[in-house]
VOGU-3710 file (C-alpha; in Angstrom, 3 decimals, decimal comma):
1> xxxxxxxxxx> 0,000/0,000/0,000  1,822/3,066/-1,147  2,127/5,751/1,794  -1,056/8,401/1,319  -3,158/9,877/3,282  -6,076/7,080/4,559  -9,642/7,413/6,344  -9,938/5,050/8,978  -13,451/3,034/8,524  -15,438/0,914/10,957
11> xxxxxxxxxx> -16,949/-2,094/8,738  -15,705/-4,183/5,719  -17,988/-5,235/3,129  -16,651/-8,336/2,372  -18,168/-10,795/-0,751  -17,241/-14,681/-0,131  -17,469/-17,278/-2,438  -17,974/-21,365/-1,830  -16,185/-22,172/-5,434  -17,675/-25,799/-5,296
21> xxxxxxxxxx> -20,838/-24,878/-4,724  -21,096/-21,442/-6,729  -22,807/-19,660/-3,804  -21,640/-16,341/-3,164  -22,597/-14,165/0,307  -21,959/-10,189/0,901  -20,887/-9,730/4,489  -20,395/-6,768/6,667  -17,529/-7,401/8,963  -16,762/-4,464/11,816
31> xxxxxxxxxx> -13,323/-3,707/12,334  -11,637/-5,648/14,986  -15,008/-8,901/14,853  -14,514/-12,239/13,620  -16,940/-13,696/11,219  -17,750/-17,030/9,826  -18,816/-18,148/6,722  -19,198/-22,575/6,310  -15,698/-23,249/7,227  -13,770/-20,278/7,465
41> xxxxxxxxxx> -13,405/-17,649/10,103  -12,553/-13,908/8,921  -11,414/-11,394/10,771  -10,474/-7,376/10,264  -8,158/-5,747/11,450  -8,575/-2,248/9,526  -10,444/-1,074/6,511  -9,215/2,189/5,193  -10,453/4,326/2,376  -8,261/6,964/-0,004
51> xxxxxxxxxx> -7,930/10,184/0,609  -11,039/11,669/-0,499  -9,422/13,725/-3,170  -7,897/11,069/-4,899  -9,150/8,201/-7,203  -11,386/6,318/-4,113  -10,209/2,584/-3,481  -10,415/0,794/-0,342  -7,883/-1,531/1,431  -8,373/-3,980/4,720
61> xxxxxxxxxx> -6,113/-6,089/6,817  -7,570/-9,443/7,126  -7,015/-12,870/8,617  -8,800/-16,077/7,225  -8,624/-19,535/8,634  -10,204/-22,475/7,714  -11,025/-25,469/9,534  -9,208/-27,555/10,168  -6,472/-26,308/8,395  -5,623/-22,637/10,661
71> xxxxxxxxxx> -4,443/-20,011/9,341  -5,004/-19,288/5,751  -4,436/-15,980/5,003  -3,098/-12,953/6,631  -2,545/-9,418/4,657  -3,551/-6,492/3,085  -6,630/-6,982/0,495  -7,016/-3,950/-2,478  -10,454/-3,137/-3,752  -9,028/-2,148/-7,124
81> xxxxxxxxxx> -6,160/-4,770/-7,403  -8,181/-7,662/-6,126  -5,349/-9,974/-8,070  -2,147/-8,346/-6,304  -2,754/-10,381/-3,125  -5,639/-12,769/-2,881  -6,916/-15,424/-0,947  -5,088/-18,652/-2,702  -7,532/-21,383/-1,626  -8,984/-24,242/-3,471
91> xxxxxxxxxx> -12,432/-23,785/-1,859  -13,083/-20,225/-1,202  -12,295/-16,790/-2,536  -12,713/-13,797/-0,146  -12,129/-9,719/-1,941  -13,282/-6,642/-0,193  -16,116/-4,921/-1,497  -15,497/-1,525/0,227  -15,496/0,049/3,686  -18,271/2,047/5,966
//
């Protein structure tokens, strides 16, 4: 994440995908609150927004596990460059939607 000038926000909109199954879910995920969706657990850690007077994009801090497996992901997730560091999991794919 290049070093700009970032709003704090409280809640991650988060979209989740079961890749066997072809069901997606939206969730809202508050900063700091662990959610789960089948058999991962997601939890945020921040959700920032750009500057307001720049091109708007959205970045969180999440951790994924998956049962029984732990610990599947932990990083930085970019709302515009959903490719430069996603969730590499044969069963699920998590990106961030934006942030309230």
């Amino acid at each position: 994440m290049p070093a700009h000038a970032y709003v704090d926000r409280d809640v991650a909109m988060v979209r989740v995908m079961n890749k066997a199954a072809g069901k997606v879910s939206q969730m809202t995920i508050p900063v700091g609150e662990t959610r789960e969706f089948e058999k991962i657990t997601m939890t945020v850690r921040a959700c920032k927004q750009t500057d307001p007077f720049e091109g708007e994009n959205f970045f969180m801090f999440i951790e994924i596990a998956a049962t029984p497996d732990g610990r599947i992901f932990s990083g930085w997730m970019d709302r515009n460059e959903p490719g430069q560091n996603p969730l590499q999991n044969a069963d699920y794919d998590v990106w961030l939607v934006g942030c309230e």
